[in-house]
N, C-alpha and C positions, 0 to 999 in steps of 0.2 A: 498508373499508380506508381509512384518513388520507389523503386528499391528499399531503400531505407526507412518508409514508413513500411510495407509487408512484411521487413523483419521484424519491425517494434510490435506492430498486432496479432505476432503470433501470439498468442495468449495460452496459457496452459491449463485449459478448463478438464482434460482427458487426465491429466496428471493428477489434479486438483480431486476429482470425482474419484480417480486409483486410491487416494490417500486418506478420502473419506473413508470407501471401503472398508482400508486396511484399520482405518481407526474402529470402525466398527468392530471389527471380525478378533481384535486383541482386545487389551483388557484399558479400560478409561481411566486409569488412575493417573496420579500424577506423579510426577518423576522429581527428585532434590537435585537441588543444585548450589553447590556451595557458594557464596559470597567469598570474594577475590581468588578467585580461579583467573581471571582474565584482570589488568589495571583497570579496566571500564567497565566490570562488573555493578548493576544497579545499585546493589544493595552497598548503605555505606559501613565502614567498620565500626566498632566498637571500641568504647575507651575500654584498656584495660582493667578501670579498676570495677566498669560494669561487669567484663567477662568473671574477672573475680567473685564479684557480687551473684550474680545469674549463673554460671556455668555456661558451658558451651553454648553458641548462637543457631537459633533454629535455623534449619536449613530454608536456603532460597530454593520455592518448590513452582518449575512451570507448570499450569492449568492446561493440561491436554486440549478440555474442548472449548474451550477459551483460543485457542487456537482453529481449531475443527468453524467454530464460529466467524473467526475473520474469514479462512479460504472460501468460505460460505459466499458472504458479501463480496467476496473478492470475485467468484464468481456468478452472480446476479451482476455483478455491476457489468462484466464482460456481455452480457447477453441486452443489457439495458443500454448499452451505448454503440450496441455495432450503428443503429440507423444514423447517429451522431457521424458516424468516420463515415459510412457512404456522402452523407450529406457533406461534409467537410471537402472530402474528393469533388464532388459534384461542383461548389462551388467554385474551388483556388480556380480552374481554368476561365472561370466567367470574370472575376474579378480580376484576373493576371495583367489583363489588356491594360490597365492603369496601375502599375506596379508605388505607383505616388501615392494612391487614392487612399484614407483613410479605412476606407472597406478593406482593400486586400492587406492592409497592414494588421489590422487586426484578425483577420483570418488567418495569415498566414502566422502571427503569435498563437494562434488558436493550434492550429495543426503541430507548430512545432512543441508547445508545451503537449497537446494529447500524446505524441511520440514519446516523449521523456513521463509521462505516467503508466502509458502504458508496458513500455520496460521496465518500471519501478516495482511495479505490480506481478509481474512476470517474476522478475526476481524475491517479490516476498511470497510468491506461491510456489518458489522451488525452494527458499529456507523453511517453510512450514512444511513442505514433503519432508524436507531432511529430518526433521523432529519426528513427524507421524509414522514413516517408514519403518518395519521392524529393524530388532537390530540397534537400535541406535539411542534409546532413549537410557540406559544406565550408562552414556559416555556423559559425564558431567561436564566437561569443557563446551562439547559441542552443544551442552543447551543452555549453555550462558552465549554462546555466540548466538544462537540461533534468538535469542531476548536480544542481544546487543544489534541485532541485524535487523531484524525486525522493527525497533522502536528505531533505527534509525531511517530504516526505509520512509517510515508512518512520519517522519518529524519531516522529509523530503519532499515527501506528498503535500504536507501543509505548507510548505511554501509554494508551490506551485500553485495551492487555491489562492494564497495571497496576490503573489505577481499576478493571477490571473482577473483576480478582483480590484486592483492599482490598475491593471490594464483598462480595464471595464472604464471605468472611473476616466479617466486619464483620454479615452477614447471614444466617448459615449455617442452613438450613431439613433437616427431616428427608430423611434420603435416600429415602426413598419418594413425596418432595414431585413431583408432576412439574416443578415451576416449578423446582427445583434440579437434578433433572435433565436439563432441557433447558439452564439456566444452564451446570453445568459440561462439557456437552456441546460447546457453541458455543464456551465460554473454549478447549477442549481445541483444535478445530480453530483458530480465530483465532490462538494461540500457534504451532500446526504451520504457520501459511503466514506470521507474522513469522520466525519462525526461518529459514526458506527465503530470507525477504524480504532481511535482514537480512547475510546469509551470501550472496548475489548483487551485493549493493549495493557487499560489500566489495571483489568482483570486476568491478566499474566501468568502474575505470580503471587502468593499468597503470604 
């Protein structure tokens, strides 16, 4: 096994499960967060002569378990795709011998996109610790980064379904191929847990 893919699938299901916990064991509410604290803060400004009009702008508030709920999916999808990364292993060596062949080309985009989600992933389950941890959720900066980090991870991830769907396409081997069928196997789930991803994300902030 690569080096470098054993680092990408350490996966942080123990951390994930610690921050469940803790989310239990404190109080679920949710926390404000100002709009332009950060220049790429979500929420956009106000014209002045609305704030005149209205008074002050309500605060931009993260959804604690709107949170709680992606780490969630983030890990089921860890546990739902180890058989995927054996099988991936399993295969590159069979397919190697013909480094030409249309199989291991597409394999081998298979293994190196799974490396870059799996890191992706990794890292949006150590910015959702950073929120859920005590301690941390009345620092207003750090929960607009932690939205700013977050929706950017989740916009990362959907390109990777795409490039991995243009590959498909692009590449398309017989359906009896195992390498295709392992392909659109993984594409099938990676799509089911952006969709989830994607449709929490929008549930953020209120």
């Amino acid at each position: 096994m690569p080096a470098s893919f054993r680092r990408a699938r350490r996966a942080r299901p123990c951390r994930a499960l610690c921050a469940l916990v803790l989310f239990l064991c404190c109080s679920g509410t949710a926390f404000p967060v100002r709009a332009g604290d950060e220049p790429s803060a979500p929420p956009p400004p106000s014209s002045p002569a609305a704030d005149a009009a209205s008074g002050p702008a309500a605060p931009f508030v993260l959804d604690a378990a709107s949170l709680v709920a992606m780490m969630t999916d983030v890990i089921k999808y860890y546990d739902d795709t180890k058989p995927f990364e054996g099988r991936i292993l399993a295969l590159l060596p069979v397919y190697e011998k013909n480094k030409d062949g249309e199989e291991y080309k597409k394999l081998r985009f298979l293994f190196d996109t799974h490396q870059k989600v799996t890191t992706s992933l990794n890292n949006l389950i150590d910015v959702l610790y950073i929120y859920l941890k005590p301690g941390n959720p009345d620092d207003q900066e750090l929960n607009v980064y932690v939205y700013n980090r977050s929706r950017n991870i989740i916009t990362f991830l959907n390109s990777m379904v795409y490039f991995l769907t243009a590959r498909n396409q692009e590449m398309e081997l017989g359906s009896s191929s195992d390498v295709q069928k392992l392909y659109e196997s993984y594409l099938v789930r990676l799509t089911t847990l952006l969709y989830e991803l994607n449709k929490t994300l929008a549930a953020f902030h209120k």
